[in-house]
C-alpha positions as CSV (number, residue, x, y, z in Angstrom):
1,X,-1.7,-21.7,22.5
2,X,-0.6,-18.0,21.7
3,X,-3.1,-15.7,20.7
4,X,-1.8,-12.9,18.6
5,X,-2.6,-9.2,19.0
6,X,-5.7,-8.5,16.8
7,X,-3.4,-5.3,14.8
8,X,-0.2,-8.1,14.5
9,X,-0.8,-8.2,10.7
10,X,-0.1,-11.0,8.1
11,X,3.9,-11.2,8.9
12,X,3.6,-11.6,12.4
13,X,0.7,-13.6,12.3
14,X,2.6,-15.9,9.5
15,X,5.7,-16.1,12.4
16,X,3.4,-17.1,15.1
17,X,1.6,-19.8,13.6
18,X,4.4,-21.4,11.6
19,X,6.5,-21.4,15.3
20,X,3.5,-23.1,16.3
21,X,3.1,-25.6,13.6
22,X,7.2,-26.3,14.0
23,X,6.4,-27.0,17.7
24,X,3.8,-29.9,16.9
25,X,6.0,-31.3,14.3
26,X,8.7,-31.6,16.6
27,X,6.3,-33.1,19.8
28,X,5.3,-35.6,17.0
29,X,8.3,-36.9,16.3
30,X,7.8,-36.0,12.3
31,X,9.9,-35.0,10.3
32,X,10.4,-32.1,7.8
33,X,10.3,-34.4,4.8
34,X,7.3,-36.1,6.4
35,X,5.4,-33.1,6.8
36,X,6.8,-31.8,3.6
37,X,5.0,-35.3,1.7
38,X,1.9,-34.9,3.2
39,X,1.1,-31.4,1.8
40,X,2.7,-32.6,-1.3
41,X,5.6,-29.8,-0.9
42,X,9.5,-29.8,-0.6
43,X,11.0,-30.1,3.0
44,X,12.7,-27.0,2.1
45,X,9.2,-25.3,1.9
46,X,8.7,-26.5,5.5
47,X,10.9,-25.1,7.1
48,X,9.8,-21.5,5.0
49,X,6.3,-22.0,6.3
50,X,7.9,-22.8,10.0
51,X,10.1,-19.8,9.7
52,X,6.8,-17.4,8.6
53,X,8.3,-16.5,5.5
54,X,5.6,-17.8,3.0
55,X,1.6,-17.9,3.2
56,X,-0.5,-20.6,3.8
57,X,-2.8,-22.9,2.4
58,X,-5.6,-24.0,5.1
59,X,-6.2,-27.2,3.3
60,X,-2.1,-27.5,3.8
61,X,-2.5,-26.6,7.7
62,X,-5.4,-28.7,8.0
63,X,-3.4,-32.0,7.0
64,X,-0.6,-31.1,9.0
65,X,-2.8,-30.1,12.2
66,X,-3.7,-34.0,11.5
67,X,-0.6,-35.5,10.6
68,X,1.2,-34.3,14.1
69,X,-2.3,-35.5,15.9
70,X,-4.1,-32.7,17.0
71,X,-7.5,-33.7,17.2
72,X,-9.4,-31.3,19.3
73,X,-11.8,-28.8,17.7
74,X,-10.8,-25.8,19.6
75,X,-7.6,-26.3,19.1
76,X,-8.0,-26.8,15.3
77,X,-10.3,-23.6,15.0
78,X,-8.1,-21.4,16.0
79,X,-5.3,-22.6,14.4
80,X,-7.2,-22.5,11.1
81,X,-8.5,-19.2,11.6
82,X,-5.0,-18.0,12.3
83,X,-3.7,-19.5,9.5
84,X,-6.6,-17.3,7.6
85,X,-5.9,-14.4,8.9
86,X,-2.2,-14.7,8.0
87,X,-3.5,-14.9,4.9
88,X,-5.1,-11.3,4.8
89,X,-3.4,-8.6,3.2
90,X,-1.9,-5.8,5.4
91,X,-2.6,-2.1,4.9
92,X,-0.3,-1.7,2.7
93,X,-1.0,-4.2,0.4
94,X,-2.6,-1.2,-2.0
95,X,1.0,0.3,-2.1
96,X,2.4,-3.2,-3.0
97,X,3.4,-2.1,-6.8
98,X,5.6,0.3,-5.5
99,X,7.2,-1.7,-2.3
100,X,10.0,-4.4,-2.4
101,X,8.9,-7.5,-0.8
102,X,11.4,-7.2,1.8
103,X,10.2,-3.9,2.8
104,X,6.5,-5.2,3.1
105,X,7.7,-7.6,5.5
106,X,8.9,-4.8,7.6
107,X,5.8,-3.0,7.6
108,X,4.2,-6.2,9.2
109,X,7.0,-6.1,12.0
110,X,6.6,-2.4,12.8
111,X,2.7,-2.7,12.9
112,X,2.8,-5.3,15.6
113,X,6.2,-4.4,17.2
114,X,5.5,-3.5,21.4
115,X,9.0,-1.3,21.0
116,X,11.0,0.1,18.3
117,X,14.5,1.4,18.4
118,X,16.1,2.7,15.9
119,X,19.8,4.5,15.2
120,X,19.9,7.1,12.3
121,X,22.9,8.4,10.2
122,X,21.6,10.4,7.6
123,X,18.4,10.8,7.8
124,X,15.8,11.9,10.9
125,X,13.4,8.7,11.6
126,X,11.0,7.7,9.1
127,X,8.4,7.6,11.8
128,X,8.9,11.2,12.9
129,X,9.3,12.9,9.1
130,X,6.7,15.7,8.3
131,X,5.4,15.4,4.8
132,X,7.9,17.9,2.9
133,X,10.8,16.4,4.7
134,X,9.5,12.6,3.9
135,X,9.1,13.7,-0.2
136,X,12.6,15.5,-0.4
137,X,13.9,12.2,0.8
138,X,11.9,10.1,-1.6
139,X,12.6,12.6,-4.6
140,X,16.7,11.4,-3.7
141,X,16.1,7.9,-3.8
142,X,13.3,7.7,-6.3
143,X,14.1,11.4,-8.6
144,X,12.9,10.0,-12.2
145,X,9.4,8.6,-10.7
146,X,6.6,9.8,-11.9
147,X,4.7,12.4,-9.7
148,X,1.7,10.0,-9.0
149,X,4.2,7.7,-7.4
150,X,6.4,10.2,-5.6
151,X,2.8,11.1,-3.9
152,X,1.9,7.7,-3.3
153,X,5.5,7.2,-1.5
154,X,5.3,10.0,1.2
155,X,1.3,9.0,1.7
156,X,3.1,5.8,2.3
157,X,5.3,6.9,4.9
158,X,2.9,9.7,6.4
159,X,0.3,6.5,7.4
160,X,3.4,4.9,9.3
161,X,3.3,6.9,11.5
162,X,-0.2,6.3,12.7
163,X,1.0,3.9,14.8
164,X,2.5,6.3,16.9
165,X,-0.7,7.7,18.3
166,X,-2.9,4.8,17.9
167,X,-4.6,3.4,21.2
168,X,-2.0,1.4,22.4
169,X,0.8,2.7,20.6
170,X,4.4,1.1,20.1
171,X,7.5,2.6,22.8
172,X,9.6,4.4,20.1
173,X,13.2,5.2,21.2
174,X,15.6,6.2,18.8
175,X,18.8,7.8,18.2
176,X,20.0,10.4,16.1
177,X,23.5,11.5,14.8
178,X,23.4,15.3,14.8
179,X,24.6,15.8,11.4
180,X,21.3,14.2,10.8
181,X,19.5,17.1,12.1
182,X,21.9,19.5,10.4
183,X,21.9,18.3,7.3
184,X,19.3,20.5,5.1
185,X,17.1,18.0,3.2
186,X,15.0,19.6,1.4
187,X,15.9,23.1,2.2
188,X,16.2,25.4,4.5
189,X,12.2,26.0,4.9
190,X,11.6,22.4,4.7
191,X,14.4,21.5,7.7
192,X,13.1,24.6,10.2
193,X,9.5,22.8,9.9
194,X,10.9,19.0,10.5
195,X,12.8,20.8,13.6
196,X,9.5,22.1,15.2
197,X,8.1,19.1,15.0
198,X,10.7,16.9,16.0
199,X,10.4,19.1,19.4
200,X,6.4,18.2,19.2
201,X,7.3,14.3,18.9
202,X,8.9,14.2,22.0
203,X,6.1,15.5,24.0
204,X,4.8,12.3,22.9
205,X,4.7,10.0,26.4
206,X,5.8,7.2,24.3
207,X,8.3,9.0,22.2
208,X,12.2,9.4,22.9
209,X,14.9,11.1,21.3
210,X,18.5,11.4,22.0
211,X,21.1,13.0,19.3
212,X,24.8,12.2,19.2
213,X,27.0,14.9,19.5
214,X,29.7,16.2,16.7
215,X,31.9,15.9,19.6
216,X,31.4,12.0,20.6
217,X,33.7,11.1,17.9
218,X,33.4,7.6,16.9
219,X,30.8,5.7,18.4
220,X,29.2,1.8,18.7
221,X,27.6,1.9,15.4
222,X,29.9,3.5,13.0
223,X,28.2,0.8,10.5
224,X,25.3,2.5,10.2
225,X,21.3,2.6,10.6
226,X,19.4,0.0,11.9
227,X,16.3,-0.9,14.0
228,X,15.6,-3.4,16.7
229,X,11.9,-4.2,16.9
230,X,10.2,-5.9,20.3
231,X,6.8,-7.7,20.1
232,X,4.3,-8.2,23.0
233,X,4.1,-11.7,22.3
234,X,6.8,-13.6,23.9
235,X,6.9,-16.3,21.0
236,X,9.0,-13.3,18.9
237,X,12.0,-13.0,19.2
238,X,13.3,-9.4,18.9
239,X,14.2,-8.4,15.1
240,X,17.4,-6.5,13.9
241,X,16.3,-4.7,10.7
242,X,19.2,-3.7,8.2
243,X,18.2,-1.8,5.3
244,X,20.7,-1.9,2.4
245,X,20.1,-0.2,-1.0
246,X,18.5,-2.8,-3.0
247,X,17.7,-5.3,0.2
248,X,17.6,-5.2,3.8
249,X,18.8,-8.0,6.6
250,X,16.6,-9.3,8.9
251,X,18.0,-10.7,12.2
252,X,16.6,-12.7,14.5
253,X,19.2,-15.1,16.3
254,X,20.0,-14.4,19.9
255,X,23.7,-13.8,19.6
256,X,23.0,-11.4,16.7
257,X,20.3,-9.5,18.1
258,X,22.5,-9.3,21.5
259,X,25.3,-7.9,19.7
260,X,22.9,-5.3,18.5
261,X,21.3,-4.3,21.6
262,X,24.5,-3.9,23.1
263,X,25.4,-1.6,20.6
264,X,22.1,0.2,21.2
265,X,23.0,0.2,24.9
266,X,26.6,2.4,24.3
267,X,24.7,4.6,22.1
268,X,22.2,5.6,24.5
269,X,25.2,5.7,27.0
270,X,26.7,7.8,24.4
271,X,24.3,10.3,23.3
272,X,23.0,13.4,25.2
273,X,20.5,12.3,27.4
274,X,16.8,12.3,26.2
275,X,16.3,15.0,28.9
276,X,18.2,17.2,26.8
277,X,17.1,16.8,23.4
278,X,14.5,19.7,23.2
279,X,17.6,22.1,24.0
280,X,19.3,20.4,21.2
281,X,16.6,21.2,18.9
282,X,16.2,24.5,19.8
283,X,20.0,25.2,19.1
284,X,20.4,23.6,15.7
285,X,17.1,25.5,15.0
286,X,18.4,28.8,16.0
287,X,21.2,27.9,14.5
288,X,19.6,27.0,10.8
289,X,17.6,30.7,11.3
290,X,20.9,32.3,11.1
291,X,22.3,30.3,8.8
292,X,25.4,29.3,10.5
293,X,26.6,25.2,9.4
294,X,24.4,25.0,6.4
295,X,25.4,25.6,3.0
């Protein structure tokens, strides 16, 4: 049995017992339509509920904890109070009228994730925006909203990044293209402040930050952003997160998520070290002060 970390959250939680539940099926000898007949569902929905991409019924867990023979009352105890708990809403679950469902299923995977690294184009890291940075870049995504919502957006955003200095907080390592940092969202005012604390961030034992130089030229992921998220509990496999405009791609088989880490790997190997990233900061800082690259 696996016990998952108490902050996992309802996705993570959904992942581990539905690996769990696929395990028993298989040691049983049942099949997916079997199981699928007993709780009266599709064999199709099996292998969602195995996968941890749907909720659960306990009364549905309960007759499959008996149909693949698991009798003892520890055993069924926990399993039925993990299937409850998968259940529970996640923090976000206020904010749910204004979140796609694929992105709510991220939120799950960063609050339980052990390490988080990420690769940004455009943008500087979600995780690390200040407030007035965080609304400019909602107000380009999201410009007609109301201003209730806009508000509701960045608080969003501002209470991700709690994670970062929670007790027991997530490794963060990510990497930045420096037009990112050069490129004035929100103004000039705006930029100078996200700057500062960017150099704050990585003061932060559990932050780190590198930046691509212009002068690196092409580079491993000339696709674009993406984040690969690592959980302490060794039933998860690592995640690639994808985010498109209207979707985002989740990847979790080996070969895909080791063609993903190796790209992470040149990137690191190709950015200026982490050791060198407050001097970075400070130049594009003095650098926006006077004005020079921005229009």
């Amino acid at each position: 049995m696996t016990t998952a970390q108490p902050d996992g959250g309802p996705t993570v939680l959904r992942i581990l017992l539905g690996a769990q539940l696929r395990r028993l099926r298989e040691s049983g000898g049942v099949t997916r339509g079997e199981a699928g007949w007993e709780i009266r569902a599709s064999e199709s929905k099996i292998s969602r509920i195995e996968l941890g991409r749907v909720g659960f019924k306990e009364r549905d867990v309960a007759d499959l904890l008996t149909l693949y023979g698991v009798t003892d009352g520890d055993e069924r105890a926990q399993l039925l109070s993990l299937a409850r708990n998968a259940n529970r809403p996640g923090w976000w679950h206020r904010y749910s009228d204004i979140l796609p469902s694929w992105f709510q299923s991220y939120l799950g995977l960063e609050t339980a994730a052990a390490l988080i690294r990420s690769y940004e184009v455009q943008f500087v890291p979600g995780l690390l925006q200040t407030k007035e940075y965080a609304r400019a870049v909602v107000m380009l995504g999201h410009g007609t909203a109301p201003p209730d919502e806009i508000e509701r957006r960045v608080h969003l955003r501002m209470m991700r990044q709690d994670l970062l200095t929670r007790a027991d907080p997530p490794q963060f390592w990510a990497v930045v293209d420096e037009a990112a940092l050069r490129r004035p969202i929100g103004g000039v005012s705006v930029m100078r402040a996200q700057l500062e604390v960017l150099v704050e961030a990585t003061a932060l034992p559990n932050v780190r930050l590198q930046v691509i130089p212009f002068h690196a030229g092409g580079h491993a992921a000339a696709g674009g952003a993406f984040s690969i998220l690592r959980f302490r509990d060794q039933e998860l496999p690592d995640v690639v997160y994808v985010e498109q405009l209207t979707s985002a791609i989740y990847l979790d088989k080996r070969e895909d998520v080791d063609r993903y880490l190796a790209a992470m790997e040149r990137l690191c190997i190709e950015a200026r070290p982490p050791a060198d990233t407050d001097a970075i900061l400070t130049t594009v800082l003095h650098d926006l002060e006077s004005e020079k690259g921005y229009a």
